[in-house]
N, C-alpha and C positions, 0 to 999 in steps of 0.2 A: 504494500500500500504506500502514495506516496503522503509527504506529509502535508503538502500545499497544493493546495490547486486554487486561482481564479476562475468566478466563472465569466464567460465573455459578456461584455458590457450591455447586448439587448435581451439577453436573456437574464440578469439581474435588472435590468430596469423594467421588463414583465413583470416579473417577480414580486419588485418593488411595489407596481404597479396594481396588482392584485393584492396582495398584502391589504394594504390600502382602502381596498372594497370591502375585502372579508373586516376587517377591523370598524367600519361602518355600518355595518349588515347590512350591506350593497350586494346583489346580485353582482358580478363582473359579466363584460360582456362575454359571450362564449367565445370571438375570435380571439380576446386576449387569453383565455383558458387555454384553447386548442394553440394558441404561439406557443405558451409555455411548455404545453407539454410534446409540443415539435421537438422544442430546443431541447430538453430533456431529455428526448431522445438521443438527441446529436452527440451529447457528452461521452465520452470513453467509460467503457464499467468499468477499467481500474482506478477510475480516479472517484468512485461511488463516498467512499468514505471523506473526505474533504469536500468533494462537491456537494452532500446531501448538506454537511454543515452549511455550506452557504450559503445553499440554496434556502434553507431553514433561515438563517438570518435575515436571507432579503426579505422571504415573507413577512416575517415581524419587523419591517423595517432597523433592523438591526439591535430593536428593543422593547420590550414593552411598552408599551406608553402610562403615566402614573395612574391611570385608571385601575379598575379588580381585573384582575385577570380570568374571573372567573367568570363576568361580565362576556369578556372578550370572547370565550370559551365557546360561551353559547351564543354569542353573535353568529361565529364561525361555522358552529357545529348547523346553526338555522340554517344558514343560506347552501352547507352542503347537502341539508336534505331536501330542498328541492330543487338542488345541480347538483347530481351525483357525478359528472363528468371531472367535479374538483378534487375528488379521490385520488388521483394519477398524481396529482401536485401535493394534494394533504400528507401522503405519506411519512417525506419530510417536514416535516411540520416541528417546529419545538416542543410544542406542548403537546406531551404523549394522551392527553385526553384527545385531542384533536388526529393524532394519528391514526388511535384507536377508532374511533369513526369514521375516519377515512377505511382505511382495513376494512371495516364492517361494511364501507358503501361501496368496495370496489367492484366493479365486475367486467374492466375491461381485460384482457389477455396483453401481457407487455409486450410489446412487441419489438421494444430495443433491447440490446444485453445493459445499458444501463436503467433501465426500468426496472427488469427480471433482479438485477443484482441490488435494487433499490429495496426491492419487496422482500429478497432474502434476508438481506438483511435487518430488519423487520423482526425475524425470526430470532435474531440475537439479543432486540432491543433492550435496555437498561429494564424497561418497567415490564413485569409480568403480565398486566391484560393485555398491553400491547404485541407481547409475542404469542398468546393466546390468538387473540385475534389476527396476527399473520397467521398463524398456522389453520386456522380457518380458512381465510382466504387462498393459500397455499392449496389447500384442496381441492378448492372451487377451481381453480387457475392455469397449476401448472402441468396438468395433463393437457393442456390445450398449448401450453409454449410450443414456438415452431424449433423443429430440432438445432436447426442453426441458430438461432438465437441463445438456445440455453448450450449450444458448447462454445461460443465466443463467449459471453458470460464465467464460464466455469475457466476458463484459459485467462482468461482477465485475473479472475480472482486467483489464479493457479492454485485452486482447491483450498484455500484458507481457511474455510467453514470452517473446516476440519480442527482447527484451533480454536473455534470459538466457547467461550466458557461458561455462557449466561444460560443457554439455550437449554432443553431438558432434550431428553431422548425422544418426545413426541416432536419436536421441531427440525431436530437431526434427520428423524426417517421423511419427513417434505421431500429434502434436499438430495436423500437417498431415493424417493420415486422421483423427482424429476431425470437424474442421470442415469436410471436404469432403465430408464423405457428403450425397449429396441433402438427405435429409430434416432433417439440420443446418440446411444455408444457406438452404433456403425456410425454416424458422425464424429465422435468425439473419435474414433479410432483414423478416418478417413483424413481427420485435421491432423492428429500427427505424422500419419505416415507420410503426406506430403507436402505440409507448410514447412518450409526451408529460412522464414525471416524474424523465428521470436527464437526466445530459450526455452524450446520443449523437451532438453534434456531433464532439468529442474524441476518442472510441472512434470513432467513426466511421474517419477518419482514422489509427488504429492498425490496425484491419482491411482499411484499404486497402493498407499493405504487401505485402501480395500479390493477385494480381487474385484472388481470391475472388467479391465482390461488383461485381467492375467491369459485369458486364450488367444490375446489378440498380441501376446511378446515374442512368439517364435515369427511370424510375419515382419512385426516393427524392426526385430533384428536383422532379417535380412532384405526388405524391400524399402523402411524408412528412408527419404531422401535427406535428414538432417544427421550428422552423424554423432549427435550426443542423442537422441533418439535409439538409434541405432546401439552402440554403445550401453547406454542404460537397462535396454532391454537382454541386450548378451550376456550384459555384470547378472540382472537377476536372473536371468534362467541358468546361468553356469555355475551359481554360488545358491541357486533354489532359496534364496531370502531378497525383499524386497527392503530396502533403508532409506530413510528419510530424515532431515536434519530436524531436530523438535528444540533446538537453543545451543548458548554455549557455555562451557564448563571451563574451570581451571583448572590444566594440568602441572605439573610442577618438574620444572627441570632440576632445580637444584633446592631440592627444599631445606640445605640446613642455611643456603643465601636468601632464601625466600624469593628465588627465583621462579616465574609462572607463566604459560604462556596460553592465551585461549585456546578450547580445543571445541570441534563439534561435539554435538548433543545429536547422539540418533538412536531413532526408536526404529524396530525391526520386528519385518510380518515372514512368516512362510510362507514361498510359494510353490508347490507343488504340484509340476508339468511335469510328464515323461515327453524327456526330450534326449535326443543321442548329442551327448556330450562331445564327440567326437565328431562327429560331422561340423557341428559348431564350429567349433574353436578350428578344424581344418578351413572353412569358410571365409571367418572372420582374417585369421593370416595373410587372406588375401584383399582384403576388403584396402579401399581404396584412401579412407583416413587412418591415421596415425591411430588417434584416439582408440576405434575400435582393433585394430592388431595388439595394441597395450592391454585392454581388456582379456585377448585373447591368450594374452602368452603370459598375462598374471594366472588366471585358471591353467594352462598349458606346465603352469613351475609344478602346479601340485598332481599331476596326473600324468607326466613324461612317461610314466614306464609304461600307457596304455598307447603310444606313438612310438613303435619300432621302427620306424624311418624317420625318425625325429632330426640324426645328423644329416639326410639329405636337405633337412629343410632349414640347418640352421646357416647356410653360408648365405644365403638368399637374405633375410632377416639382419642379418650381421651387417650389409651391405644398405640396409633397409635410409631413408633419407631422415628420418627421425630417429634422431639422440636416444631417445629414451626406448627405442625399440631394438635398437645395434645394444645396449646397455641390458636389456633383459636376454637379447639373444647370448649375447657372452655370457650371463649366470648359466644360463642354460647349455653352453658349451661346457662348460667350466662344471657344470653337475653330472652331464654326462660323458666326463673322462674316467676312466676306471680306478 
């Protein structure tokens, strides 16, 4: 997530703009409703977390005004129940009274990955009815997302849910039927195999958290067009564990100088394919990044003795244009001299 985001200056002064009406218990006109929730569209779902704040802020004109808030509450909450179309906007809203009613009035289908990731998140929110009621809505909802939307969505957020701590186990399973539907995961599998311009080595490995994608690792390993995709995929089926960084720790180099250096945090799943080991890692050898031959001849150090033509393949490797690939071949020269 990042930490900052603007949002561009007509879609805060919509914002602004509506704010404005809801706080007078003004109808707004519907073209400014439907601008808003155009531009809302337009936003990146990774940038959901900052933008929702700010977009909450322009609503409120960036504060209450000294009036009861409670006054304001129900101004707000009147005039969505006879525009339920202000729901898509209320969501972010500051005051969780007013989002919860949004949640309860919503009934459109999102249709951007920042709407989808607006409403998920919903499911985290600070206050308890208000994740109640996503998880409501959630129901209603997201059996209807179009598949491409909820896997640009889920790539945005590179599976972060998964971190979230507010949420109960009813909120978690939403997010668990949105990406399990068919027609999701042959998308979400179809985006990694061949979008070649984000880091779905990373994501990758978040998605693995659950077996989701576990029958789709022997294909990513060898047909992915990214090769930390690729790569990722070979590490877990050749080591049959799935790892994922969950924070970092200090490790201690010299503990009587109180010397430390940070180390990853990972938590670790089994994944259990029958897959030929060997076929594998003869494959990968040949595979055209660096990255993945390294994978290949780190699993290759621990199973040499099932490669009886091991020394026709190490002068090739030896010779290989990557440092660190010539560097593992010589262990391996070097373990099999007698």
């Amino acid at each position: 997530m990042l930490t900052d985001y603007d949002l561009p200056p007509a879609l805060e002064a919509d914002l602004v703009a509506l704010g404005q009406c809801l706080l007078a218990g003004i109808a707004p006109p519907p073209a400014l409703v439907a601008a808003c929730v155009a531009r809302l569209d337009g936003l990146p779902a990774a940038q959901v977390v900052t933008a929702s704040v700010r977009a909450g802020q322009a609503l409120c004109c960036f504060c209450y005004p000294v009036t009861d808030p409670r006054k304001d509450r129900r101004r707000i909450c009147g005039v969505l129940a006879t525009m339920p179309m202000l729901a898509q906007v209320l969501i972010v809203h500051r005051d969780g009274h007013v989002r919860e009613a949004a949640l309860n009035a919503l009934a459109t289908v999102p249709r951007s990955p920042f709407m989808l990731a607006a409403l998920a998140m919903r499911l985290n929110d600070w206050a308890a009815p208000v994740r109640e009621a996503a998880t409501r809505c959630a129901g209603r909802l997201f059996l209807q997302v179009a598949p491409d939307v909820a896997v640009t969505m889920g790539l945005a957020l590179r599976g972060s849910w998964q971190d979230w701590t507010r949420w109960a186990p009813a909120q978690a399973a939403c997010m668990d039927l949105l990406c399990a539907r068919p027609a999701v995961r042959v998308e979400l599998v179809a985006r990694f195999a061949t979008v070649c311009d984000a880091p779905l080595g990373v994501t990758l490995r978040y998605f693995l958290r659950t077996p989701l994608l576990d029958a789709a690792l022997p294909m990513l390993a060898a047909m992915a067009r990214q090769a930390s995709v690729r790569a990722t995929a070979l590490q877990v089926l050749l080591w049959g564990q799935a790892r994922w960084k969950t924070g970092t720790r200090q490790e201690w180099v010299d503990k009587s100088l109180g010397l430390a250096r940070p180390a990853p945090e990972l938590a670790r799943r089994n994944v259990t394919l029958s897959v030929d080991r060997k076929v594998l890692i003869a494959t990968a050898l040949h595979d055209r990044a660096a990255m993945v031959r390294r994978t290949a001849l780190r699993a290759l150090a621990q199973c040499r003795r099932d490669f009886p033509d091991l020394a026709t393949m190490l002068p090739a490797l030896e010779a290989d244009p990557s440092p660190t690939v010539r560097r593992w071949a010589g262990y391996l020269q070097q373990q099999a001299r007698p």
